[in-house]
BATORVO-617982 format. One record per residue (C-alpha): residue in three letters; z, x, y. Coordinates in steps of 0.001 Angstrom, whole numbers, padded with zeros to 6 digits, always signed. Each point is the difference from the previous one (the first is absolute). Example, Ala and Ser with C-alpha at 12.3 -4.5 7.8 and 13.67 -1.06 7.14 Angstrom:
ALA+007800+012300-004500;SER-000660+001370+003440;
END
This chain:
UNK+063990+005210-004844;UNK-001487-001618+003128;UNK-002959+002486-000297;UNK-000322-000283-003416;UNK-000203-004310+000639;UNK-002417+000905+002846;UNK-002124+001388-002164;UNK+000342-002422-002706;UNK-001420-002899+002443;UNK-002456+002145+001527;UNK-001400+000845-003551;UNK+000686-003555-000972;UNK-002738-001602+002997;UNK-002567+002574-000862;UNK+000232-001144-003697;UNK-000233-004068+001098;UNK-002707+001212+002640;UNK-002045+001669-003066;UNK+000952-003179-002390;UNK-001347-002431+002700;UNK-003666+002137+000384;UNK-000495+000343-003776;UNK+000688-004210+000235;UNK-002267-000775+002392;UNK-000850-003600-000841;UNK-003443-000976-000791;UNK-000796-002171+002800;UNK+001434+002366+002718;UNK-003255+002827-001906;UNK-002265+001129+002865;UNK-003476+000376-001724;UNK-003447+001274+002525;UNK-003058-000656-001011;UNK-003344+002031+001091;UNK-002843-002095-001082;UNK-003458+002355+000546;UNK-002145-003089+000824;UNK-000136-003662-000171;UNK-002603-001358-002818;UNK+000712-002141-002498;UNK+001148+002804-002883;UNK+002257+001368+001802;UNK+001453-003144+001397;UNK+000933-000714-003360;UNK+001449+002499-000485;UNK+002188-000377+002609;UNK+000501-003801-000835;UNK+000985+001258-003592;UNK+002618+002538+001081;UNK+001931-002034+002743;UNK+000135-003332-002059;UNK+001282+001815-003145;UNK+003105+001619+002467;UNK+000635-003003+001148;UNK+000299-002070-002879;UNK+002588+003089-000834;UNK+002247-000887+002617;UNK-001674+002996+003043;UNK-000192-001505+003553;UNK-003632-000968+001017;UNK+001593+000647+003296;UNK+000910+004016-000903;UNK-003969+000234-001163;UNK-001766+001563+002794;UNK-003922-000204-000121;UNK-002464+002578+001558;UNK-003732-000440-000310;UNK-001976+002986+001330;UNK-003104-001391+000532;UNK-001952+002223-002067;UNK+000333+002979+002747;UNK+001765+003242-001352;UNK+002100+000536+003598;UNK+001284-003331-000079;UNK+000998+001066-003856;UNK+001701+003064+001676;UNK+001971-001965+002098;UNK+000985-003063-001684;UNK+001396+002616-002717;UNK+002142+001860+003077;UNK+001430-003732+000778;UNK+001216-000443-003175;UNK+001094+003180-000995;UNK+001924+000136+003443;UNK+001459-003050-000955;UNK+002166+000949-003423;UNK-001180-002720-002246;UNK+001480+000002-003569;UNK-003526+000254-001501;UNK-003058+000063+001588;UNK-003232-002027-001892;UNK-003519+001510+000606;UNK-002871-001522-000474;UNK-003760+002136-000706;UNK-000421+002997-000479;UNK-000297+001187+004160;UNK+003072-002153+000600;UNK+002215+001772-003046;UNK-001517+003678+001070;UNK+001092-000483+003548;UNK+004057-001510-001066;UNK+000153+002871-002218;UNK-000639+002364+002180;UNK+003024-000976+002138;UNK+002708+000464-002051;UNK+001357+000834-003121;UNK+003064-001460-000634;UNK-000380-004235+000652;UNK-001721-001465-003328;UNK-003814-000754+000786;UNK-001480-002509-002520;UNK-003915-000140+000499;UNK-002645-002411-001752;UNK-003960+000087+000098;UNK+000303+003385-000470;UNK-002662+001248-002558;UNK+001330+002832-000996;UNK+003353+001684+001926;UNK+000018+003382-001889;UNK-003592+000579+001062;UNK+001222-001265+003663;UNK+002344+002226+000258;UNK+002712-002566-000209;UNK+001787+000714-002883;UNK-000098+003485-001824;UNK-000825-001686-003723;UNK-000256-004148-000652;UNK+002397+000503-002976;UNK+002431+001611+002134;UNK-000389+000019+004077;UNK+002706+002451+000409;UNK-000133-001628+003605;UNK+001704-002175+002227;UNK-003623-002399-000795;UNK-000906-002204-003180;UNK-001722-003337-000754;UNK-002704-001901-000840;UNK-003696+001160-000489;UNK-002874-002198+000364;UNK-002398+002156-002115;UNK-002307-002437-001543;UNK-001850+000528-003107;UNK-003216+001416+001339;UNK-001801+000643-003314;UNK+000315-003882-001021;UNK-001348-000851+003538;UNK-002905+002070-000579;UNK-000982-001195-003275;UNK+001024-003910+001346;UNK-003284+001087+002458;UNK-002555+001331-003013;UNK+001603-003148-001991;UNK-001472-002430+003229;UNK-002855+002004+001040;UNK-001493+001463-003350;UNK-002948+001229+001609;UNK+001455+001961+002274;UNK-000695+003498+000643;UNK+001850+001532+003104;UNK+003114-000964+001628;UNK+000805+000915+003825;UNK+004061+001078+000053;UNK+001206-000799+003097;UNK+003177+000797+001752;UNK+001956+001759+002751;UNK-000170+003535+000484;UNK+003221+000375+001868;UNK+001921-001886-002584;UNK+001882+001741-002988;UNK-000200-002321-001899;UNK-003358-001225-000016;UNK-001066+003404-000656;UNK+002265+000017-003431;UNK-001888-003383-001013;UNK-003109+000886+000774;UNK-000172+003304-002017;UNK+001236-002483-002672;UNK-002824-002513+000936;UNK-002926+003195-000046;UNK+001713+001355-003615;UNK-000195-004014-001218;UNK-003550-000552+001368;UNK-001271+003426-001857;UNK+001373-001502-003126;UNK-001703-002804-000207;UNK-003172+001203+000684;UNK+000234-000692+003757;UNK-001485+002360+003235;UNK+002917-000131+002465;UNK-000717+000078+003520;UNK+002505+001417+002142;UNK+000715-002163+003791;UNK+002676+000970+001576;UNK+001123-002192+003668;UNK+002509+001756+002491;UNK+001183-003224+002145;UNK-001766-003452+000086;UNK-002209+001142+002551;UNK-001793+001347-003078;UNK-000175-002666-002318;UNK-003097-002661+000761;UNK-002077+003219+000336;UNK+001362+002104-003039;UNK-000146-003773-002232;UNK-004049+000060+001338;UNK-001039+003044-001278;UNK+001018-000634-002984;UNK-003230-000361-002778;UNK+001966+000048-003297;UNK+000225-002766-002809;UNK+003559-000714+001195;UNK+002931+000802+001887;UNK+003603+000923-000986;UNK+002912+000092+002617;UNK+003300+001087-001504;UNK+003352-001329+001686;UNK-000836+001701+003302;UNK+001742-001690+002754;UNK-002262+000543+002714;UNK-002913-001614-001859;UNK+002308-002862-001852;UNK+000715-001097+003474;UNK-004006-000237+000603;UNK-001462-001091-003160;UNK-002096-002459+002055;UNK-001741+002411+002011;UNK-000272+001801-003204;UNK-001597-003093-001905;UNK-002141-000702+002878;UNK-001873+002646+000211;UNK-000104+000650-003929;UNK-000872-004074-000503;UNK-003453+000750+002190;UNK-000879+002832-002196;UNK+001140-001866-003263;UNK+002449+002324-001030;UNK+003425-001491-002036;UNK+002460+001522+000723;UNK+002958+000780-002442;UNK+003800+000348+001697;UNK+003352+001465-000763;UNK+002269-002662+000585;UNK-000378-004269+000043;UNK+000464-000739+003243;UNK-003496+002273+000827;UNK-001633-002475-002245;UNK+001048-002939+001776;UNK-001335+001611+003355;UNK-003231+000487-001952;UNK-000044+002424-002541;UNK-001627-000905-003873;UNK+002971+000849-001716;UNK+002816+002217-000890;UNK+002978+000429-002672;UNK+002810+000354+002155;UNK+004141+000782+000558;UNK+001843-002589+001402;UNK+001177+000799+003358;UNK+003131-002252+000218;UNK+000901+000960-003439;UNK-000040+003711+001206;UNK+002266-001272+002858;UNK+001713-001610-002442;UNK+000793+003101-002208;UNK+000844+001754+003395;UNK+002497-001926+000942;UNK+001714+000031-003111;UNK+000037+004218+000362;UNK+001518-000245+003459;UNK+002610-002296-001364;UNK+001036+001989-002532;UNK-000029+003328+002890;UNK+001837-002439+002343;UNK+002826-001526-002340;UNK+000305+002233-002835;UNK-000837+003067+001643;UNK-002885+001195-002195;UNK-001624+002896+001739;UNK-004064+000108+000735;UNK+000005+003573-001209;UNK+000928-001287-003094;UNK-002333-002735-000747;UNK-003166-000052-001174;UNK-002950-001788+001551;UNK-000964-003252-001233;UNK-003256-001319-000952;UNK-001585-004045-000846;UNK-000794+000015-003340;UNK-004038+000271-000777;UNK+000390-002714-001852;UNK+001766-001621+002636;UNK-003178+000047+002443;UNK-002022-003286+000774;UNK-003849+000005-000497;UNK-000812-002118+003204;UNK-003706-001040+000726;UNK-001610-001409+002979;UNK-002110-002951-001204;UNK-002543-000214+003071;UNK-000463+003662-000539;UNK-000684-000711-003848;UNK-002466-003044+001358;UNK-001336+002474+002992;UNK-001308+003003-002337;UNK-000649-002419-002440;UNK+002040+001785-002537;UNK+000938-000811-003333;UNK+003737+000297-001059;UNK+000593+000871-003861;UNK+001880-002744-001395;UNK+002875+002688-000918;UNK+000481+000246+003593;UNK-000742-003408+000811;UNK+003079-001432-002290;UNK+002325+002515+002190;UNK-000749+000263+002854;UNK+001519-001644+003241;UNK-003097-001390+002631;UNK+000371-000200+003793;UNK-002057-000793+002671;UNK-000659+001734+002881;UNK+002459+000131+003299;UNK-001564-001973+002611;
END
């Protein structure tokens, strides 16, 4: 009988040891967060995610933040740190941030956003169904309306200059897109590809084409100006992925917004965190097209001396550019 109680208690504390895990409170949720780079996209997303937790009751606290810089090893590293550290779920943010978390381990949830495309990353094995430990949010923006947004501003134009980084998955997806979009609208594409921002003033120089196109590359959305600058001298618009390029000096874009991705994100790692949804299981989300915000930079528009149409002129949301 005494065995027999023995046993009963010892079975009893690994049951209330088990109860007590699968209770873990919301605020006492350790959540890293590998952030690829710091430009204003990104940020957002970022801003979107953590704000959206913690309206839900997480710990700012129990949100650890990691910005690599931009450099790959730091990446490598920052993802070791975490990973070392057991969080519940790990957030990662671009596409060189999510690659290098995933490749750590498989079993903590990784949530990723400003990720083009995972499947073709290698993140996930299908976006319908990851089948992985990874899921989230893409950023794929709708490439074909930005290229026809460019013909719609710049009607005479002939040839259009893709540029983007080489290294970068997915600025390679979106710029096949962007060469596909340009052919069918009766546009030459122009292939320039950069491999660090050493590259870019003298890559954005040789450019001789009737415009420019940058899809949401992070390398280059964190140097639009030395982008512009060199394309403003040759009097080349240049058309962007994403808004916040336009307020750094790009003509225009229809865009996702980032903080509404982070948004979204956040509401997938609650669900993984307190009602024990499983990435593998979840599908990655998307903005809706319609969703996406025509935003134009008036000085541009004043600079080329370009004519809206009064279709876009009615919808569209006008900046200035970032001093």
């Amino acid at each position: 009988m005494k065995k027999l109680l023995c046993a009963s208690v010892a079975l009893g504390m690994v049951l209330t040891g088990c109860s007590q895990s699968s209770t873990k409170s919301k605020k006492d949720m350790k959540i890293g967060v590998i952030q690829y780079m710091q430009h204003d996209a990104l940020d957002a997303a970022y801003k979107g995610f953590k704000d959206y937790l913690v309206k839900q009751g997480y710990s700012a606290k129990n949100i650890t933040y990691k910005n690599a810089s931009g450099d790959a090893s730091n990446s490598d590293t920052i993802a070791d740190q975490l990973v070392n550290a057991k969080p519940d779920l790990i957030y990662a943010i671009a596409t060189p941030a999510a690659q290098a978390v995933a490749k750590k381990t498989k079993d903590i949830p990784i949530l990723v956003s400003a990720v083009t495309d995972p499947a073709d990353s290698k993140l996930v094995k299908s976006n319908k169904k990851p089948g992985t430990n990874v899921t989230g949010t893409s950023d794929l923006t709708p490439v074909n309306e930005q290229m026809q947004l460019l013909t719609q501003l710049m009607p005479k134009a002939k040839t259009v200059s893709v540029m983007y980084t080489g290294s970068e998955s997915n600025s390679e997806f979106q710029a096949n897109m962007a060469v596909k979009a340009a052919k069918k609208y009766k546009l030459t594409p122009d292939r320039k590809t950069v491999s660090d921002s050493n590259d870019i003033q003298s890559v954005a120089q040789s450019i001789k084409s009737d415009a420019c196109y940058i899809p949401t590359d992070n390398l280059l959305a964190a140097n639009v100006p030395a982008v512009t600058q060199a394309l403003d001298e040759a009097k080349i618009p240049l058309i962007v992925g994403e808004a916040n390029m336009v307020k750094h000096g790009g003509l225009a874009t229809y865009g996702v917004d980032y903080t509404v991705l982070g948004t979204m994100t956040g509401k997938m790692a609650d669900q993984i965190l307190s009602k024990g949804k499983k990435p593998a299981n979840m599908p990655i989300q998307y903005e809706k097209a319609s969703d996406c915000v025509l935003t134009i930079n008036k000085d541009k528009v004043k600079q080329f001396k370009i004519k809206v149409p009064s279709d876009l002129d009615k919808k569209a949301q006008y900046v200035t550019t970032s001093k």
